[in-house]
C-alpha positions, 0 to 999 in steps of 0.5 A: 678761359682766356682774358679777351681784350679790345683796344683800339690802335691809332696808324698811319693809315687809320685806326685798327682794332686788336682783340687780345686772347691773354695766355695767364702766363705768356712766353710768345705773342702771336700777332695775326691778321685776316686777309683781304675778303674777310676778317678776323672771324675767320675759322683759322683765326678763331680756332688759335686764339681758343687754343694757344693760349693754353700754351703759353702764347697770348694771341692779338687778332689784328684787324686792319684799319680798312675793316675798322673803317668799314671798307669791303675792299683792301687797300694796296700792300703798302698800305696794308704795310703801313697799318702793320707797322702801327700796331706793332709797338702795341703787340711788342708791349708786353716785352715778348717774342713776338710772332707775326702772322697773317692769313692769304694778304695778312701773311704777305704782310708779315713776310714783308715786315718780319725782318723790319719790325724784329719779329721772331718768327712769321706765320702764314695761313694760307699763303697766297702763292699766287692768284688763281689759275695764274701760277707764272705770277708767283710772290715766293719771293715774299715768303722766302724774304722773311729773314725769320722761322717760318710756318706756313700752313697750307690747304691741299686743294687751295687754289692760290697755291697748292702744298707741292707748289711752294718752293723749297726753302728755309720755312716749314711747311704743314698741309691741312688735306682737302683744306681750301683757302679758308680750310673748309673741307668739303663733307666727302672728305676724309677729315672733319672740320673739327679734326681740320682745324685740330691739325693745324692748331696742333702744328701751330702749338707744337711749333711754338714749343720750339721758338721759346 
């Protein structure tokens, strides 16, 4: 049983809301957001905050503060920046390692303040490589700009960027088979939903163990 939290943040670029799943004796904080068509509801989100906790990792599901507002559509990246930035005192305030992570947009953001904000660690979530269909508009120089470890967990048939399509670099890197940009995975597949989400919450905790 985990200790749910909600507080709400005030930022530059407006009020954001972070829900807290307290691990009772905490090593890391994960700080992780949702990307620009969904919110913190999101299977991949819901799935850590049940797990790491028992692990010794406090998880802040982050929304941002055009979701709070109630806007369907996200702001430019710098805006989305700007409300990163603001919730980071909150999330450091425990005293911690912090882990900054995001999934799609969410994990742009945190490869682009990672080294700014003094983050641990960066996790990505279905990092968005590119647009759909469009693989010559590449943002692997946001990822391999972290400056910090670097997890990136990745569907294997996401179409913003396939595991083999990502750059060698100094990330990790784990597949979720047949995942797509949401890690839903198709009935037909050979991997359940649940044990979907078992791979990746099974990656993030071991993953952890290494950062402290």
């Amino acid at each position: 049983m985990t200790r749910e939290i909600t507080e709400i943040i005030s930022t530059d670029a407006g009020d954001a809301r972070v829900t807290w799943h307290r691990a009772r004796k905490a090593r890391l904080v994960l700080a992780v957001s949702h990307g620009a068509g969904g919110g913190i509801e999101a299977r991949d989100l819901q799935a850590l905050a049940a797990a790491l906790p028992a692990h010794g990792v406090s998880v802040a599901l982050v929304e941002q503060p055009w979701r709070v507002a109630g806007k369907k559509v996200a702001p430019a990246p710098k805006t989305l920046d700007v409300g990163w930035r603001g919730i980071w005192p909150a999330v450091a305030e425990p005293g911690l390692p912090v882990i900054s992570g995001g999934r799609s947009a969410g994990a742009r953001v945190a490869c682009r303040t990672a080294t700014e904000l003094g983050a641990a660690a960066v996790l990505a979530l279905s990092f968005p490589l590119h647009p759909p269909g469009k693989p010559e508009k590449s943002r692997a120089d946001e990822l391999l700009g972290a400056g910090v470890p670097t997890l990136v967990v990745q569907g294997g048939n996401d179409p913003f960027g396939k595991p083999e399509e990502f750059p060698k670099g100094a990330h990790e890197l784990v597949e979720v088979p047949y995942g797509d940009h949401g890690f839903a995975v198709p009935k037909r597949a050979g991997i359940s939903q649940e044990e979907a989400l078992a791979l990746l919450t099974d990656a993030v905790v071991e993953w952890t163990r290494s950062l402290g």
